[in-house]
C-alpha positions in Angstrom: -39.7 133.6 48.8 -39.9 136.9 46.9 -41.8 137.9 43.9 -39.9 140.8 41.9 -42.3 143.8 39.9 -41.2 143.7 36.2 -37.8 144.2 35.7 -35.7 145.1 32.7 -35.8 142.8 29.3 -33.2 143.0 26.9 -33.1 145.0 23.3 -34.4 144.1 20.5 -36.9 141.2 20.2 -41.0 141.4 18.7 -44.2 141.2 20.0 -45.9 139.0 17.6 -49.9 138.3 18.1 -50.5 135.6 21.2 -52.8 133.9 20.0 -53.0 132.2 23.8 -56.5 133.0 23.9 -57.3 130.0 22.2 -56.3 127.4 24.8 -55.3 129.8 27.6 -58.4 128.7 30.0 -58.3 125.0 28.9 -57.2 122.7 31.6 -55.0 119.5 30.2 -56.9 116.6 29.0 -55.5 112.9 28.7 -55.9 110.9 25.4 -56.5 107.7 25.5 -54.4 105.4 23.9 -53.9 105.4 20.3 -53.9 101.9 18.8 -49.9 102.1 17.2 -47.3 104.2 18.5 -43.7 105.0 16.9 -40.8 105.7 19.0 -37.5 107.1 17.1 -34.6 106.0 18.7 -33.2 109.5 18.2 -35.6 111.9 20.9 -33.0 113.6 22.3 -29.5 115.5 21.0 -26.8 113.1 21.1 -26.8 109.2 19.9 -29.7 107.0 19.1 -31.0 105.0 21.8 -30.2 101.3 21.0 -33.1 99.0 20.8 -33.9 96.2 23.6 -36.7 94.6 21.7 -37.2 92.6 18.4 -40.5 92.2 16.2 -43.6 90.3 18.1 -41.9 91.4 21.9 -44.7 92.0 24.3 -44.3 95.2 26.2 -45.9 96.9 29.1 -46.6 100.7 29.1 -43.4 101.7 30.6 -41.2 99.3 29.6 -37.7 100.0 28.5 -37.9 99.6 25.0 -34.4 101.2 24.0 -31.3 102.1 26.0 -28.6 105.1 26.2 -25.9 104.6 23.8 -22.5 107.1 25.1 -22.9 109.6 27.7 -25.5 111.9 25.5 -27.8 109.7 25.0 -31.1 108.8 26.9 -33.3 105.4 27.2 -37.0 105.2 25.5 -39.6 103.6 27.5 -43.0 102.4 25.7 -46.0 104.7 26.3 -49.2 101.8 25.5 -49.1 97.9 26.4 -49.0 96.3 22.6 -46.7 94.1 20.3 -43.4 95.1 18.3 -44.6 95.4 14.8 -40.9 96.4 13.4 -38.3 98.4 14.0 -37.0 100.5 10.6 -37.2 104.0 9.4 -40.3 106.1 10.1 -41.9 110.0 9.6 -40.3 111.7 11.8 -41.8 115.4 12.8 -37.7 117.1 12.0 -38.6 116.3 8.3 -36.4 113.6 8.2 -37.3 109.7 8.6 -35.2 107.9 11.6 -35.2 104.7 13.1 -38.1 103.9 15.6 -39.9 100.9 16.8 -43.2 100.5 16.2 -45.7 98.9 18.5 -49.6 97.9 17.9 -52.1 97.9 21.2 -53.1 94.9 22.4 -54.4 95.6 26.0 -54.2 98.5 28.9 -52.2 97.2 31.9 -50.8 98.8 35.4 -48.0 101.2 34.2 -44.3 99.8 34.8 -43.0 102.4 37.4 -39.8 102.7 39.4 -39.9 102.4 42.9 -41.3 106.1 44.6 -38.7 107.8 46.5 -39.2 111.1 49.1 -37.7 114.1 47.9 -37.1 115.4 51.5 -34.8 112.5 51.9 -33.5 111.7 48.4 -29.8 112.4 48.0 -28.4 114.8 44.7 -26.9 111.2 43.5 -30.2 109.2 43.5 -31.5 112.0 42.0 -29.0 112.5 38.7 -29.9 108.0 38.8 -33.8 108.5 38.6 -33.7 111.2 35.9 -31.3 109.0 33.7 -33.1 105.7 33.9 -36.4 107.7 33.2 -35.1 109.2 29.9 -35.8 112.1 30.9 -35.0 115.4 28.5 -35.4 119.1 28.3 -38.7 120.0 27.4 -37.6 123.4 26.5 -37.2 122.3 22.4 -33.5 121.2 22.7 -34.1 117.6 24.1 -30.6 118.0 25.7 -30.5 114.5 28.0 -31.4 116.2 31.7 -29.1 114.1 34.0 -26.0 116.3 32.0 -27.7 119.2 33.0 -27.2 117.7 36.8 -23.6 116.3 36.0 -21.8 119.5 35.6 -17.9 119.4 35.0 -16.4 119.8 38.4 -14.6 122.7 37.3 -18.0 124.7 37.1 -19.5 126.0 40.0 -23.4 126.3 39.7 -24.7 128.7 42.5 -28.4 129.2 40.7 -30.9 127.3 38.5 -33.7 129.4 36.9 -37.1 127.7 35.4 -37.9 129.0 32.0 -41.8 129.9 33.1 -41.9 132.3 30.0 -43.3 130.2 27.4 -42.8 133.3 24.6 -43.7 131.8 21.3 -47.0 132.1 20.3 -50.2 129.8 20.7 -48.4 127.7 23.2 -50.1 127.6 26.5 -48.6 124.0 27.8 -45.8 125.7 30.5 -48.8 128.1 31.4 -51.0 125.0 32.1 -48.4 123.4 34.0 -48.0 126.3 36.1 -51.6 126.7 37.1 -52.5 123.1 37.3 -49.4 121.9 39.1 -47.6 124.8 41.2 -46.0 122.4 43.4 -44.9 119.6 41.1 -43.2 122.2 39.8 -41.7 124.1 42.6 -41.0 120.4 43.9 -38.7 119.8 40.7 -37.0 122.7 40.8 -35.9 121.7 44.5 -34.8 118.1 43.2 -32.9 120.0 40.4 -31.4 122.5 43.0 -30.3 119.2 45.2 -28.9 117.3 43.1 -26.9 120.8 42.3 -25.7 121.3 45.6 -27.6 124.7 44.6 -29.4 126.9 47.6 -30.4 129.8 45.3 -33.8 128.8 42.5 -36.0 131.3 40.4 -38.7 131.0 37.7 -39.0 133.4 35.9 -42.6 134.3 34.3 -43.8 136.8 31.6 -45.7 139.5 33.0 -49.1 138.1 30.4 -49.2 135.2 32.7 -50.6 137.1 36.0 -52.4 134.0 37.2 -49.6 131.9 37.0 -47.2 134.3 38.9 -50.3 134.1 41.5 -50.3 130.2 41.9 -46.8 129.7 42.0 -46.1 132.9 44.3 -49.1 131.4 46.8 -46.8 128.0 46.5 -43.6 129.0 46.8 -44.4 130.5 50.7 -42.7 126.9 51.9 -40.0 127.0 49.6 -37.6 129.9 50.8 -34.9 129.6 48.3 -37.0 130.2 45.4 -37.9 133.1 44.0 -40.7 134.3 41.3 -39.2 136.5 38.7 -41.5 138.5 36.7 -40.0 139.5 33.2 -41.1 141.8 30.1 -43.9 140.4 27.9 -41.0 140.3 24.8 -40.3 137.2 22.3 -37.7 135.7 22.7 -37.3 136.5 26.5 -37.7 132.4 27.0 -34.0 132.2 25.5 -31.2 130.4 28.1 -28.8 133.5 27.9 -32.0 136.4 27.1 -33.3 135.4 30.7 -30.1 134.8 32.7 -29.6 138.5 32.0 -32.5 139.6 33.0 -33.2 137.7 35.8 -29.5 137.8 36.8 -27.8 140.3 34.8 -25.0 137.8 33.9 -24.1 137.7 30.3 -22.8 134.7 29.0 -20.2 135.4 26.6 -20.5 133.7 22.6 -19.0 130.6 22.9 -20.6 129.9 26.2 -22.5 127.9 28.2 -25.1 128.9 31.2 -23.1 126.5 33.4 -20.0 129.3 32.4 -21.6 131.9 34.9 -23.0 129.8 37.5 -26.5 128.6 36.2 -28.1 125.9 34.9 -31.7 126.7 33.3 -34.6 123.8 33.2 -38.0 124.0 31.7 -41.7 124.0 33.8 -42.1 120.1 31.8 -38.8 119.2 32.8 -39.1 120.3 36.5 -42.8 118.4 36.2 -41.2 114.9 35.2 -38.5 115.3 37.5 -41.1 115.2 40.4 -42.8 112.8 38.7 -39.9 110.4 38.0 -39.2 111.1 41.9 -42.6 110.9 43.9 -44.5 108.8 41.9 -41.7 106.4 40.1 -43.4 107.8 36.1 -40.7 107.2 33.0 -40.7 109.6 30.6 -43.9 108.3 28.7 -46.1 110.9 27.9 -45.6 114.5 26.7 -47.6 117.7 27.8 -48.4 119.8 24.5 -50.7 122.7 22.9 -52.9 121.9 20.3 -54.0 125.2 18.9 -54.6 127.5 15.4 -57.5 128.7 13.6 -57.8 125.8 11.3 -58.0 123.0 14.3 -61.9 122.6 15.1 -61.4 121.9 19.0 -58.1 123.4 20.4 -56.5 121.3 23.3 -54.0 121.3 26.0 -53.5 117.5 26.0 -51.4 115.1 28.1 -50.3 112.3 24.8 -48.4 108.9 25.1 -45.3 109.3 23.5 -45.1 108.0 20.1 -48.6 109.1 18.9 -49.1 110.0 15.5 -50.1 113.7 14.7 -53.3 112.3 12.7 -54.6 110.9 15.6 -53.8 113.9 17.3 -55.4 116.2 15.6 -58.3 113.6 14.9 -58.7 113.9 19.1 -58.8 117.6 18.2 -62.2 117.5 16.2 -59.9 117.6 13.0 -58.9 120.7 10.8 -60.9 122.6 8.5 -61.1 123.6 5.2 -59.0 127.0 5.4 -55.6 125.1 7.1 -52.5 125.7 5.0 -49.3 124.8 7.4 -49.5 122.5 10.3 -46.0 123.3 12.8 -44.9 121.0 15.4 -43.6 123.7 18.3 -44.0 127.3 18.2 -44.5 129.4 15.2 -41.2 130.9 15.6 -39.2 127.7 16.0 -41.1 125.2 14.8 -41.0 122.7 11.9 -43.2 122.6 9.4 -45.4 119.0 8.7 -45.8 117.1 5.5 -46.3 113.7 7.0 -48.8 113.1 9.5 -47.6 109.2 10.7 -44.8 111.3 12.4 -44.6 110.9 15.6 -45.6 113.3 18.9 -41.9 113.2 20.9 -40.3 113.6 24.4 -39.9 117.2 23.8 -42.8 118.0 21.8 -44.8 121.1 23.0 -47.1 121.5 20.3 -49.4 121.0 17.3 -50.3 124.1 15.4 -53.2 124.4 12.9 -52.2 127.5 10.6 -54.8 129.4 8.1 -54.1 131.5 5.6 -55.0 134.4 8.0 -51.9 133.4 10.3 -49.4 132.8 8.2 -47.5 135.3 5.9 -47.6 134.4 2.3 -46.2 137.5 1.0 -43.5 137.2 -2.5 -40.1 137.3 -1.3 -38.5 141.1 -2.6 -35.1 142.3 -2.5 -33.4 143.7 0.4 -34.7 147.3 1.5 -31.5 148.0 3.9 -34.0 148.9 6.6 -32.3 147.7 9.5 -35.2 146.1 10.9 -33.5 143.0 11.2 -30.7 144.3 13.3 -32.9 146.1 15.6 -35.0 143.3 16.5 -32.1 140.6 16.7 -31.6 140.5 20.9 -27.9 138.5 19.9 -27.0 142.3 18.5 -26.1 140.2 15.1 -26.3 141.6 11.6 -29.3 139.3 10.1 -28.8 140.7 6.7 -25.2 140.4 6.0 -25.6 136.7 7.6 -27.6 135.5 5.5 -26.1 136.9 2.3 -22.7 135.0 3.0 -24.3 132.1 3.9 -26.0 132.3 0.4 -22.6 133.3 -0.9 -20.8 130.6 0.6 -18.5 132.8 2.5 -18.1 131.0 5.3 -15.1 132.9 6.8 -16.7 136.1 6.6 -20.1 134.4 8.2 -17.9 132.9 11.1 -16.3 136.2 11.7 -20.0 137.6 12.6 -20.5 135.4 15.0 -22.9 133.2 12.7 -22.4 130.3 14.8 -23.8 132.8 17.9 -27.1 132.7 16.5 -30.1 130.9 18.2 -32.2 131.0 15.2 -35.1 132.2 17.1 -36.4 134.1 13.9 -36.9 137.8 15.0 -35.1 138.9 11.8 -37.5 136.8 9.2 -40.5 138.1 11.4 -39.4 142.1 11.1 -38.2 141.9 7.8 -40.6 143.5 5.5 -39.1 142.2 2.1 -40.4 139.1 3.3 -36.4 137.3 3.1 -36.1 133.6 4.6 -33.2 135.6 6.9 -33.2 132.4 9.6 -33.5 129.8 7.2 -30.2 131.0 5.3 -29.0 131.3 8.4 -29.1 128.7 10.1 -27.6 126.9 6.7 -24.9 128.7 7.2 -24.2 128.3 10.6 -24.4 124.0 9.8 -21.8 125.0 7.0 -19.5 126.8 9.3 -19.7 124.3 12.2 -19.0 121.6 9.7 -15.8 123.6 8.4 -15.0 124.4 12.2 -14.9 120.4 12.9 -12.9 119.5 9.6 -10.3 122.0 10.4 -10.2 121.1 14.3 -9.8 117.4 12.5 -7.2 118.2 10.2 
């Protein structure tokens, strides 16, 4: 094991205020049940689940509800012991309503578990099994079905996997707690991940703001020797898959590409955490780790919630909001998507719950463009924001594809720097839906 001083970052990026203070030092607490939870068949990228039950079905907590439909696709098991109620379009927290079951409480019983398996003995097969059947996805924001992750086309040859430790969006403390709380269920998943690679060579890589976290997992990591603790710059967005292969690595992967392109596959801390929990203790996919922070919520959390839990009950855990909230984000403030419906549902990749007031969130009147060229600076893609967005508000698709629109992670450095206040990442991320739809109708025709 080796732990690395700070090494190079990347150009560009921000520094927006942390706001980590607020839940930093707060160790994870489990909510109880909540007395209805929703499940969307769609929790993941790639096809809805299909569902296994039918109104007035009696399930157990853990109980496959809802199973994989085509290769990206991932089962749903239930997160309380309750009764169907229906199954038809509900809140969802993307902004659009999908199909979900719904199920009432009715009693607490033994979770349903899989059989516990050793992970010194497991083989990389029995491995890629248990992740599937436990509907396990990236936690990292993508919900990209895991077990894919671990099927890589034989034509790639994975020599590393790095764990995203950085956790760089604000207010989100949930990788952090993870770290400190659980060292070695997360070391221990990142070996079962490195197995079931054929992979000898592991890292997690950690912001240098997260000192006692690099501690923990550094003290931990003495018994695994094939796994190293990378400390990187304190930059958003260092968290990004091809931002921390470079620094860590100093691979680039080239537009286009994949991690798996260059050799690497990158998990998240939650991922590596259900892995080992799918493996030692035989735990489906059923609850979701997550921050509940911001000046307007009246007790700020890092919570452990069944999966399926409404955000009013949430944030009615939370001590409720107060009078000065004006935005409520599911995720980061960065990345996240904004909530108008609070019946939608906490899912498998949920991370967290932020309470905004007035004081942290910019309000300012859009102005035209000031040709600054802060927006080019800060974008770490080396993209041209400005000229982005205007074609994609143009509809010049051609000319947006021939910048590399589609490149873009929509992380939203440029809309941060950009002091005339301009929606940059909103228009383009239109765009880049507009181009990838032209993209697929050309490739059809």
């Amino acid at each position: 094991m080796k732990v690395l001083n700070k090494i190079r970052s990347f150009s560009g990026g921000v520094h927006p205020n942390e706001y980590k203070y607020l839940t930093e030092n707060l160790a994870f607490e489990t909510m109880p049940s909540p007395k209805q939870i929703i499940l969307p068949l769609s929790q993941h990228i790639g096809k809805s689940a299909k569902a296994l039950v039918t109104k007035k079905d009696l399930v157990k907590t853990g109980s496959l509800v809802a199973v994989e439909e085509g290769f990206v696709s991932a089962p749903i098991h239930s997160s309380i012991s309750g009764t169907v109620k229906l199954i038809e379009n509900e809140a969802n927290v993307s902004g659009f309503p999908k199909e979900a079951i719904v199920i009432d409480l009715t009693e607490e019983n033994d979770i349903k578990k899989f059989p516990a398996l050793d992970p010194k003995t497991i083989k990389a097969e029995e491995i890629r099994e248990r992740v599937k059947v436990a509907g396990i996805v990236g936690q990292g924001g993508a919900a990209f079905p895991t077990f894919i992750k671990l099927t890589p086309p034989k034509d790639k040859v994975i020599d590393h996997v790095i764990l995203n430790g950085c956790e760089c969006e604000p207010y989100l403390t949930r990788d952090y707690r993870l770290m400190i709380e659980n060292p070695v269920k997360v070391l221990t998943g990142l070996s079962l991940i490195m197995k079931a690679l054929n992979v000898s060579k592991g890292a997690i890589g950690i912001e240098d703001n997260k000192p006692e976290a690099i501690k923990k997992l550094s003290t931990a990591a003495l018994v695994f020797p094939n796994i190293s603790i990378e400390v990187v710059q304190t930059k958003y967005p260092q968290g990004a898959e091809k931002i921390l292969i470079k620094a860590i690595l100093n691979r680039e992967v080239p537009p286009g590409k994949l991690p798996l392109d260059v050799g690497v596959v990158i998990q998240n801390i939650g991922t590596a955490v259900a892995i080992c929990d799918a493996v030692v203790e035989g735990m489906p996919l059923i609850h979701a780790p997550l921050t509940v922070s911001g000046l307007g919520i009246n007790n700020p959390k890092n919570l452990i919630v069944p999966i399926g839990t409404q955000l009013r009950d949430v944030l009615e855990y939370c001590g409720g909001v107060n009078e000065n909230v004006v935005k409520i984000v599911v995720g980061g403030p960065m990345m996240g998507v904004t909530q108008y419906d609070f019946s939608a549902p906490i899912m498998k990749a949920t991370s967290g719950i932020l309470v905004l007031t007035k004081e942290e969130v910019n309000e300012h009147q859009e102005t035209p463009c000031l040709k600054c060229g802060k927006c080019i600076e800060a974008c770490p893609l080396g993209l041209v924001p400005t000229k982005l967005a205007r074609y994609s508000q143009l509809d010049k698709l051609e000319e947006a594809e021939a910048l590399d629109i589609t490149v873009c992670m929509e992380c939203g450095t440029c809309a941060y720097t950009c002091p005339a206040n301009i929606p940059l990442v909103q228009w383009i991320r239109l765009g880049k839906q507009k181009v990838l739809k032209m993209q697929r109708e050309i490739n059809i025709g």
